[in-house]
MILOSE-313726 format. One line per field, with one value per residue (C-alpha): residue number from 1; residue in three letters; x, y, z. Coordinates in nm, 3 decimals, padded with zeros to 5 digits. Layout:
BEGIN
nr: [NUM | ...]
rest: [Ala | ...]
u: [X | ...]
v: [Y | ...]
w: [Z | ...]
This chain:
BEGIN
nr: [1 | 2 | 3 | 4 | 5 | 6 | 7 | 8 | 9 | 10 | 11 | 12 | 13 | 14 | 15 | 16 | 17 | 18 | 19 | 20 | 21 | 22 | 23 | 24 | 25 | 26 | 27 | 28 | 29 | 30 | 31 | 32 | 33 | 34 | 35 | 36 | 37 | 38 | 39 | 40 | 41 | 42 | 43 | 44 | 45 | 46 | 47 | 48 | 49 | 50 | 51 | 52 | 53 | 54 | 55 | 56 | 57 | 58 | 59 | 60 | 61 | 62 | 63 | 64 | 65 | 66 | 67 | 68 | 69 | 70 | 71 | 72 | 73 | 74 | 75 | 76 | 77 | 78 | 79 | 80 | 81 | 82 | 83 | 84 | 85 | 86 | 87 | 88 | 89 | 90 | 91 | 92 | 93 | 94 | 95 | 96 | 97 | 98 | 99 | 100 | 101 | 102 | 103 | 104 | 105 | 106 | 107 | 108 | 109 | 110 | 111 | 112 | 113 | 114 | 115 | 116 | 117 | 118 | 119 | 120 | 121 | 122 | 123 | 124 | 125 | 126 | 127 | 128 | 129 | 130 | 131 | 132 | 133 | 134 | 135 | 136 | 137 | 138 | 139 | 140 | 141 | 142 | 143 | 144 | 145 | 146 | 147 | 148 | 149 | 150 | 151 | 152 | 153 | 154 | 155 | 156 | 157 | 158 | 159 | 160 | 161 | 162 | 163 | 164 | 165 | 166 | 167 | 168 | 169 | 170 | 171 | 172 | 173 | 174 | 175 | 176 | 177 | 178 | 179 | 180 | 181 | 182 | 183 | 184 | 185 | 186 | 187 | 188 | 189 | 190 | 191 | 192 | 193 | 194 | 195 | 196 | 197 | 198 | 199 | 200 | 201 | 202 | 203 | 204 | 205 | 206 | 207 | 208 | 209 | 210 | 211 | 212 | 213 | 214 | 215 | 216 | 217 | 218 | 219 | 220 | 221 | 222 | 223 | 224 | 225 | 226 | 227 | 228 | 229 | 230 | 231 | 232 | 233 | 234 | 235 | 236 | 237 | 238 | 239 | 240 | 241 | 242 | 243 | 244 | 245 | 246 | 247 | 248 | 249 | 250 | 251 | 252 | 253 | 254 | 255 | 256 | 257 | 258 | 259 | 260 | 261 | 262 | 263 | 264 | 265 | 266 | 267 | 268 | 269 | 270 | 271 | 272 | 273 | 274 | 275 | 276 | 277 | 278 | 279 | 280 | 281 | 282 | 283 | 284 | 285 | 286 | 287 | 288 | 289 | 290 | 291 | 292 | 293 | 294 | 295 | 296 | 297 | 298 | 299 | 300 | 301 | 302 | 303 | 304 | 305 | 306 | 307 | 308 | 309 | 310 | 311 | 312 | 313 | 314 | 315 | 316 | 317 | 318 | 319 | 320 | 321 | 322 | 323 | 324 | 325 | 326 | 327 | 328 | 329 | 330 | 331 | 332 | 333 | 334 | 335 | 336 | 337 | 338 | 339 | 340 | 341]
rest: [Unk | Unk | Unk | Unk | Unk | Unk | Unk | Unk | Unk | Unk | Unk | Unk | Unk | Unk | Unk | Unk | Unk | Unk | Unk | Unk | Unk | Unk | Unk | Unk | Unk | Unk | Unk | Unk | Unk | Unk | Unk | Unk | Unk | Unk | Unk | Unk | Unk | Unk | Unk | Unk | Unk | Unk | Unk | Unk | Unk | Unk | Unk | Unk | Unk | Unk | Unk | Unk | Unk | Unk | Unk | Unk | Unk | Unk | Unk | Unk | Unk | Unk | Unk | Unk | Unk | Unk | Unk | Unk | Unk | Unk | Unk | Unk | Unk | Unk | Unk | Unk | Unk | Unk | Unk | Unk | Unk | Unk | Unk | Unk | Unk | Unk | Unk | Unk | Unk | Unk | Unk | Unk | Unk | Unk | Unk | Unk | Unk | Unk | Unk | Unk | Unk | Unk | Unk | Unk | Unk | Unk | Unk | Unk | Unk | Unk | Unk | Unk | Unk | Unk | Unk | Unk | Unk | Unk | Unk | Unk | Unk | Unk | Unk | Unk | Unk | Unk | Unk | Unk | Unk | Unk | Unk | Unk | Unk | Unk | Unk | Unk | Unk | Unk | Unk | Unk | Unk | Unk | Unk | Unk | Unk | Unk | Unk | Unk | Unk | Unk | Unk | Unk | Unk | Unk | Unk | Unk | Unk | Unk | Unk | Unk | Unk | Unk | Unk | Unk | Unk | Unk | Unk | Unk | Unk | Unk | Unk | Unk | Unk | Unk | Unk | Unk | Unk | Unk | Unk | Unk | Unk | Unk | Unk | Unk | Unk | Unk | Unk | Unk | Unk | Unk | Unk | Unk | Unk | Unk | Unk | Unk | Unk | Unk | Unk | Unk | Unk | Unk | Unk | Unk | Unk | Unk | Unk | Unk | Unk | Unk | Unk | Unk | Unk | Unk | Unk | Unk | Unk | Unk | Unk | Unk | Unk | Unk | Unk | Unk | Unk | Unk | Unk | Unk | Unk | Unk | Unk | Unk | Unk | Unk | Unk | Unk | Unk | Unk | Unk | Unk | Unk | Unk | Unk | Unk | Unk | Unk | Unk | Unk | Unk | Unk | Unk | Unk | Unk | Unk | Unk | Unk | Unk | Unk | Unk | Unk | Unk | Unk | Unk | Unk | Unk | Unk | Unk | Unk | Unk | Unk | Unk | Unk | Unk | Unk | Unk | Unk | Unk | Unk | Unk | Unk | Unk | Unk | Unk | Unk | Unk | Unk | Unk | Unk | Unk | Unk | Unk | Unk | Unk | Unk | Unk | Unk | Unk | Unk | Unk | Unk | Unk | Unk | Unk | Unk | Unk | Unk | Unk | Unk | Unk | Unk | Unk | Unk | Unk | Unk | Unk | Unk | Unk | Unk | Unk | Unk | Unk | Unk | Unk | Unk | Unk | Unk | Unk | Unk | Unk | Unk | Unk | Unk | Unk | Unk | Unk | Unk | Unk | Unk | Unk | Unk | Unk]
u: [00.939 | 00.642 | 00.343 | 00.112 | -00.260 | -00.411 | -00.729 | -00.999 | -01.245 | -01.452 | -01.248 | -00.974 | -01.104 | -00.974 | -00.787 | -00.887 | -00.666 | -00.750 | -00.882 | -00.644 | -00.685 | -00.379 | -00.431 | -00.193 | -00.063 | -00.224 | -00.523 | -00.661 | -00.988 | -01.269 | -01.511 | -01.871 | -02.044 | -01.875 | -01.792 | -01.574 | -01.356 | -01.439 | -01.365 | -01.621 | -01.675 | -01.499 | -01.391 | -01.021 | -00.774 | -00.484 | -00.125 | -00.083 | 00.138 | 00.335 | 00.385 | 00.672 | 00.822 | 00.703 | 01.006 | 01.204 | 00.931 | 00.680 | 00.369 | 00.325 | 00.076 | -00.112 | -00.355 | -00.565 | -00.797 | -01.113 | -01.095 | -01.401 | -01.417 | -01.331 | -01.389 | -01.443 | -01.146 | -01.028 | -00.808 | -00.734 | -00.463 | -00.337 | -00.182 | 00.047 | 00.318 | 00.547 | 00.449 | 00.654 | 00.557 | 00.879 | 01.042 | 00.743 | 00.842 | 00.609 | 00.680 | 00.479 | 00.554 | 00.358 | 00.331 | 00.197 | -00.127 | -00.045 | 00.278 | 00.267 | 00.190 | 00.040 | -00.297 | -00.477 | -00.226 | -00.246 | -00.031 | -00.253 | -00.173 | -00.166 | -00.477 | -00.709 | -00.660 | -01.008 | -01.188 | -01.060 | -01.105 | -01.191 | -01.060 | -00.843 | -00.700 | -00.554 | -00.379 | -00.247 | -00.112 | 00.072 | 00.218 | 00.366 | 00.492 | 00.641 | 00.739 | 00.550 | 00.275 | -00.061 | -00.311 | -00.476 | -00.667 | -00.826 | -01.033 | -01.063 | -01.329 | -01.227 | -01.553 | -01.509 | -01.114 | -01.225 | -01.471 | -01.178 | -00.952 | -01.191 | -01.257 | -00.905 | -00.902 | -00.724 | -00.359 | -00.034 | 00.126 | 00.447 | 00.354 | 00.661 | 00.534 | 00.301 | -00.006 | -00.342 | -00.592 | -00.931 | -01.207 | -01.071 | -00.795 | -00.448 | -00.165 | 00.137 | 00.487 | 00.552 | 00.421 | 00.019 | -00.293 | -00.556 | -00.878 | -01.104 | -01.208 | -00.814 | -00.684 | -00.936 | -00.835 | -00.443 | -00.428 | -00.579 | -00.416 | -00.186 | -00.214 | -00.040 | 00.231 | 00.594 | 00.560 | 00.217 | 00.049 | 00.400 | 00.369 | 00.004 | 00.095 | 00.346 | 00.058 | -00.168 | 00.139 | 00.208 | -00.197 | -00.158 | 00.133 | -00.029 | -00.362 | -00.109 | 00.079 | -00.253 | -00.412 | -00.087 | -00.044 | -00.363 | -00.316 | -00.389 | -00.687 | -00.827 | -00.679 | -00.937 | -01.227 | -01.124 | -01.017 | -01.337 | -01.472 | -01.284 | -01.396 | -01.676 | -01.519 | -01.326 | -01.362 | -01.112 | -01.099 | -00.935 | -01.155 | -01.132 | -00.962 | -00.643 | -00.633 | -00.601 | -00.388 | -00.140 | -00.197 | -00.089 | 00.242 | 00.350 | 00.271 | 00.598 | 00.830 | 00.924 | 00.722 | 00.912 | 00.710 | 00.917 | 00.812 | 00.876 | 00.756 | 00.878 | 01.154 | 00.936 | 00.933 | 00.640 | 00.626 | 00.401 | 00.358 | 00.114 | -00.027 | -00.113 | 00.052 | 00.233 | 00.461 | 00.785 | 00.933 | 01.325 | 01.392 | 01.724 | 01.641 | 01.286 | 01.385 | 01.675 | 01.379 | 01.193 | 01.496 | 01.562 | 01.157 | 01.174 | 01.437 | 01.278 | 01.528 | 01.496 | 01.381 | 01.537 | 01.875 | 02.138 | 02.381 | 02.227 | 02.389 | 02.121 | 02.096 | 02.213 | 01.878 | 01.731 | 02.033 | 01.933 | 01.579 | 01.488 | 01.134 | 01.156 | 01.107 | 01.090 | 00.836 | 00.752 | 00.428 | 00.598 | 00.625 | 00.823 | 01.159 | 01.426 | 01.693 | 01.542 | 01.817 | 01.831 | 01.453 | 01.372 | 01.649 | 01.424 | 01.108 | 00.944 | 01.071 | 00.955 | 01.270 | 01.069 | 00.857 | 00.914 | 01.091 | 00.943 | 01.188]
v: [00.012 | -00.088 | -00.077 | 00.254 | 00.279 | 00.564 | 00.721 | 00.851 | 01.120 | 00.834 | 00.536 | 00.273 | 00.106 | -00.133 | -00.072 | -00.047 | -00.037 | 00.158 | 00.016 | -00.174 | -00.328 | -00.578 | -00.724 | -01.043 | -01.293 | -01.367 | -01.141 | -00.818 | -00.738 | -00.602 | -00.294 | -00.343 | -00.399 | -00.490 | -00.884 | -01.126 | -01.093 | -00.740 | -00.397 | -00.171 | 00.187 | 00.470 | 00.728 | 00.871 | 00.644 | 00.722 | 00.595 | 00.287 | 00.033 | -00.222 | -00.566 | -00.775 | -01.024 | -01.341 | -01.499 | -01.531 | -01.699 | -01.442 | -01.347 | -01.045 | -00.831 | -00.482 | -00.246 | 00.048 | 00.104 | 00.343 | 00.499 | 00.710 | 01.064 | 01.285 | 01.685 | 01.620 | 01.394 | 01.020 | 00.945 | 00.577 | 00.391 | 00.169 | -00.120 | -00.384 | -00.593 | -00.905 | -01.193 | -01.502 | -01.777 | -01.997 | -01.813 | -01.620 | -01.308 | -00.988 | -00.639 | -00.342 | -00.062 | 00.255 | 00.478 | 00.852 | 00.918 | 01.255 | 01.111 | 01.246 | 01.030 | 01.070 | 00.890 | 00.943 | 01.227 | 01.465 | 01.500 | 01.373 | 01.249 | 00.855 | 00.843 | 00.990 | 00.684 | 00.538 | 00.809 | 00.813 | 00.419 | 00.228 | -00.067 | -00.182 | 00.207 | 00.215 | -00.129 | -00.040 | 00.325 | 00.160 | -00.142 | 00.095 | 00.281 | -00.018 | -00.150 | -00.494 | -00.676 | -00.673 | -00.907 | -01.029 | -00.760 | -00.713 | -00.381 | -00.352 | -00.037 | 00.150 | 00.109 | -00.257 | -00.261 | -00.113 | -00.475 | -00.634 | -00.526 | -00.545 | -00.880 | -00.991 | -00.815 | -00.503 | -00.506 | -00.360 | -00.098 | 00.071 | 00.458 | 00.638 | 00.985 | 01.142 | 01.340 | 01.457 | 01.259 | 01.307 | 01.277 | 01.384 | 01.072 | 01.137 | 00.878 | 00.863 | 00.742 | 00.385 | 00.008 | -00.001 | -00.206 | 00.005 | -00.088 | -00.059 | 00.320 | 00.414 | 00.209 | 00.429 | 00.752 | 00.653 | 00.545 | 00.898 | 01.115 | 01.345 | 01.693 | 01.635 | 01.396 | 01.462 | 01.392 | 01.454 | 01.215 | 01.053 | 00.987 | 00.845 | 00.599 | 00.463 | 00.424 | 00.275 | 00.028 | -00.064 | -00.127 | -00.373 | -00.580 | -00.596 | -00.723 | -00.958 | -01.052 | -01.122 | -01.390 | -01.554 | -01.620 | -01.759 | -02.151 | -02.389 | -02.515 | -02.182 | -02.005 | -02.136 | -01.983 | -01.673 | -01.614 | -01.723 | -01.467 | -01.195 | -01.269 | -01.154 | -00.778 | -00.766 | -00.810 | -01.034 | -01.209 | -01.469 | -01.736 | -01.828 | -02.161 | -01.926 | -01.686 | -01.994 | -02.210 | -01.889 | -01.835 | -02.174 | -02.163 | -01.893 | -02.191 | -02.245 | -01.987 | -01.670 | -01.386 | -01.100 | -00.741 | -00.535 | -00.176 | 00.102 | 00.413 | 00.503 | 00.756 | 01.129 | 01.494 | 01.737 | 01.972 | 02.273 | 02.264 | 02.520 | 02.588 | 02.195 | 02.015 | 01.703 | 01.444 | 01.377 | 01.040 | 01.018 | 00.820 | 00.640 | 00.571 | 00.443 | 00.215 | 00.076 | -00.031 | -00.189 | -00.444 | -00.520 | -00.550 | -00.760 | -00.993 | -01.070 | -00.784 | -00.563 | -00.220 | -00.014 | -00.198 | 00.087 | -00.201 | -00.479 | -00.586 | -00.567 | -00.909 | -00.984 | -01.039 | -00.741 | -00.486 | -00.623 | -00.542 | -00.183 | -00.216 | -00.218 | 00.095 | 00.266 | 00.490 | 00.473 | 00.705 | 00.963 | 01.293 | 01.477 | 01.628 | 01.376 | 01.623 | 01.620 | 01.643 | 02.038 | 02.025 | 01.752 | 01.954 | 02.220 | 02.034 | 01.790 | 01.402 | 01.082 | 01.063 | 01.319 | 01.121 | 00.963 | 00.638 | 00.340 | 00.140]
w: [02.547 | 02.744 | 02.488 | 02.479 | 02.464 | 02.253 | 02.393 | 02.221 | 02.352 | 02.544 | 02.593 | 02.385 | 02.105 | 01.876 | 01.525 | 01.118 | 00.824 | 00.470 | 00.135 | -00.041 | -00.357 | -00.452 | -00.788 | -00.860 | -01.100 | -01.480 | -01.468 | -01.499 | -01.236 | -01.464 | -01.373 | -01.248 | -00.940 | -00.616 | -00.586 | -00.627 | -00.942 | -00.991 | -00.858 | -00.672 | -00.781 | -00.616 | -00.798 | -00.728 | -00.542 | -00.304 | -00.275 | -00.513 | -00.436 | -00.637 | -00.743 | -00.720 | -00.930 | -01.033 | -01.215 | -00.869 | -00.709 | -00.533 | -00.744 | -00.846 | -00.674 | -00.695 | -00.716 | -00.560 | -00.276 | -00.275 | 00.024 | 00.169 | 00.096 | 00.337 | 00.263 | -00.089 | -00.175 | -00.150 | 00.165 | 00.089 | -00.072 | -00.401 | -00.266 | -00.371 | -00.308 | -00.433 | -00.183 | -00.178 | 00.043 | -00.024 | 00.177 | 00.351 | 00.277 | 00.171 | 00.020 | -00.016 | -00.165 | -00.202 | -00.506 | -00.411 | -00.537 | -00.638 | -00.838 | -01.176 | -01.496 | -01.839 | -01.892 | -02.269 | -02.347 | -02.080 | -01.724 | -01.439 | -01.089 | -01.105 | -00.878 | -01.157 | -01.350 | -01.203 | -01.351 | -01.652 | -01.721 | -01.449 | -01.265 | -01.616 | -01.689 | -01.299 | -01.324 | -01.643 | -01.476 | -01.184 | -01.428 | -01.657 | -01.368 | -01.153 | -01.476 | -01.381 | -01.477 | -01.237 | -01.210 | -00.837 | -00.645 | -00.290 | -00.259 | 00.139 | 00.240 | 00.495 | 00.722 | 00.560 | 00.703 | 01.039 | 01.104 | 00.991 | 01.266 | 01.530 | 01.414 | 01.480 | 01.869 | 01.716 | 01.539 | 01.697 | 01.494 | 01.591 | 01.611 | 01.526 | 01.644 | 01.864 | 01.717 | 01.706 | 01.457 | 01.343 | 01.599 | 01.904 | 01.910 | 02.045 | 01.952 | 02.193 | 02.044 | 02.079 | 02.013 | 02.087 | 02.006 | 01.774 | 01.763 | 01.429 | 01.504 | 01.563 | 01.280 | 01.051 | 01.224 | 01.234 | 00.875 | 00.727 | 00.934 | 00.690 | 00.858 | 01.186 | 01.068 | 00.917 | 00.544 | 00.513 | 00.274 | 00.270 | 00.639 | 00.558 | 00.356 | 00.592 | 00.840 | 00.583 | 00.512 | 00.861 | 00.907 | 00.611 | 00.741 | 01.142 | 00.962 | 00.761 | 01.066 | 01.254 | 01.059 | 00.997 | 01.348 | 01.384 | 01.409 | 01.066 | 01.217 | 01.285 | 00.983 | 00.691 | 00.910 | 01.029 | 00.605 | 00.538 | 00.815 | 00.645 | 00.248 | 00.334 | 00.395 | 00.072 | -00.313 | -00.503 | -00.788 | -00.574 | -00.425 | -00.071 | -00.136 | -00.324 | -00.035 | 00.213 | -00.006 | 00.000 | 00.376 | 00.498 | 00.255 | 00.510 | 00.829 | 00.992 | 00.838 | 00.989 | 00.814 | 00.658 | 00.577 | 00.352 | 00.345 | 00.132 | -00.087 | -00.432 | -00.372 | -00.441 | -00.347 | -00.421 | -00.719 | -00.850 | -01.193 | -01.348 | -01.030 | -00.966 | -00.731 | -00.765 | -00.671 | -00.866 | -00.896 | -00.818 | -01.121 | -01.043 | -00.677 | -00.807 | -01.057 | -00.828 | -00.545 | -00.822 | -00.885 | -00.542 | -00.502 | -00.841 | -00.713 | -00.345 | -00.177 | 00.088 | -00.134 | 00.160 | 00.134 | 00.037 | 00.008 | -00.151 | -00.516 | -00.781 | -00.921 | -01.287 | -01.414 | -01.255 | -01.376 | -01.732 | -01.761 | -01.862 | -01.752 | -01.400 | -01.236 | -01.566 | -01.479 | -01.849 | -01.788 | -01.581 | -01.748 | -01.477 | -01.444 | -01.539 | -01.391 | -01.028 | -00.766 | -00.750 | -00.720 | -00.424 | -00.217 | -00.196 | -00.148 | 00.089 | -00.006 | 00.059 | 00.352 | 00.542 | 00.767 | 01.098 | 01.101 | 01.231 | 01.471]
């Protein structure tokens, strides 16, 4: 398929991504002012995603982003992943941010965990959840993740619909080359793609890996700039040396982006509405994410030492339905949006 340009009201820009926040091996980011080793303010998050596992060689990563608020609410995304550079391979994995969990007693949607105890309360929400410890983060800002993009010449991100966005843009079906501006618009688009916020959180996902892909292919010489270039658009409590030192164990292998989202459907309970984890599916991505797997493998045989911990994918803080199957067939699921080729 040839690839498509998206136009905006005026003319093509180039892409931006969402704020993600991927906290990694051996510590905990603290709360405070922006900078590195800490995590900026920002009230509610979006979709989390999760760590991997460190025992089979990746280190464990993730976290939340911020997200700018749009109409009152948060529109970015927790994000996270188990990266493994021995074999240059990533995975991401997003938890809703309206999945149900129970933080200081009470039912609450897993994106509330900011507000109720900052940086230290969310980490501990999506680690009891994944069933995995968290440590390393990157908070990206949106407007922060749109320079970003446009720094690199724009990303190419495999559209898997066509649709209407915020501001006027129109995105046409197929492979195309967003700018910062479209990257923003693409990645918080909910209303006018299948799945809703499920379907946003693919495109948030599939903005992280083409920013991934993008300074990996960047040539060693070039490669400890252009991350130093890009520090300065994030907070981490990694240094630039760690970021680079993990970058060029990627040089010369053949990059592999898993991508996934913990098996949900939505539920109204007492008038809220959440999203419901599918316990058995959930806890059987965690062990293929654990083990260095692909999470969307139907197939793949759960390795020994994954089958025999209980933690992962425990969902340990998740107060919802434990007999689920009669209520995700009547409700909107996770396998609801549009697949990406």
């Amino acid at each position: 398929m040839e690839p498509v340009v998206p136009q905006t009201p005026e003319e093509t820009l180039p892409p931006t991504d969402g704020d993600v926040e991927v906290p990694g091996e051996g510590e905990v980011p603290g709360d405070g002012e922006t900078g590195e080793g800490e995590v900026p303010e920002g009230g509610e998050t979006g979709d989390a995603e999760v760590p991997g596992g460190s025992e089979t060689g990746g280190s464990e990563v993730g976290g939340e982003t911020d997200g700018s608020e749009v109409g009152g609410e948060t529109d970015g995304s927790e994000t996270g992943g188990r990266v493994d550079p021995s074999v240059g391979s990533v995975s991401l994995v997003s938890i809703p941010r309206d999945t149900m969990v129970t933080i200081n007693g009470s039912t609450q949607k897993i994106n509330a965990a900011y507000a109720h105890g900052g940086s230290a309360m969310a980490v501990r929400a999506v680690s009891e959840f994944a069933g995995v410890p968290i440590s390393h983060f990157v908070s990206v800002h949106f407007e922060e993740l749109e320079e970003i993009v446009d720094m690199l010449g724009g990303v190419w991100v495999d559209v898997p619909e066509s649709f209407s966005a915020g501001g006027g843009m129109r995105f046409e079906a197929g492979n195309q080359l967003l700018n910062g501006q479209q990257a923003l618009a693409y990645a918080r688009e909910r209303y006018h793609v299948s799945g809703g916020d499920f379907g946003r959180a693919q495109a948030q996902r599939q903005i992280v890996e083409a920013v991934i892909r993008q300074v990996l292919a960047s040539s060693p010489v070039e490669l400890p700039g252009l991350i130093g270039q890009l520090a300065n658009c994030i907070t981490t409590d990694l240094s630039v040396t760690d970021i680079v030192g993990y970058a060029q164990e990627f040089l010369g292998k053949e990059l592999t982006v898993y991508s996934a989202i913990c098996p949900s459907y939505t539920l109204n309970q007492d008038g809220v509405s959440y999203v419901a984890t599918m316990f058995n599916e959930w806890k059987r991505m965690m062990q293929l994410v654990d083990a260095g797997l692909d999470p969307n493998d139907a197939t793949a045989e759960i390795p020994s030492e994954q089958a025999d911990n209980a933690d992962l994918g425990a969902a340990s803080n998740s107060p919802a339905p434990r007999d689920y199957e009669d209520l995700a067939a009547n409700a909107m699921t996770t396998d609801d949006v549009a697949a990406v080729e």
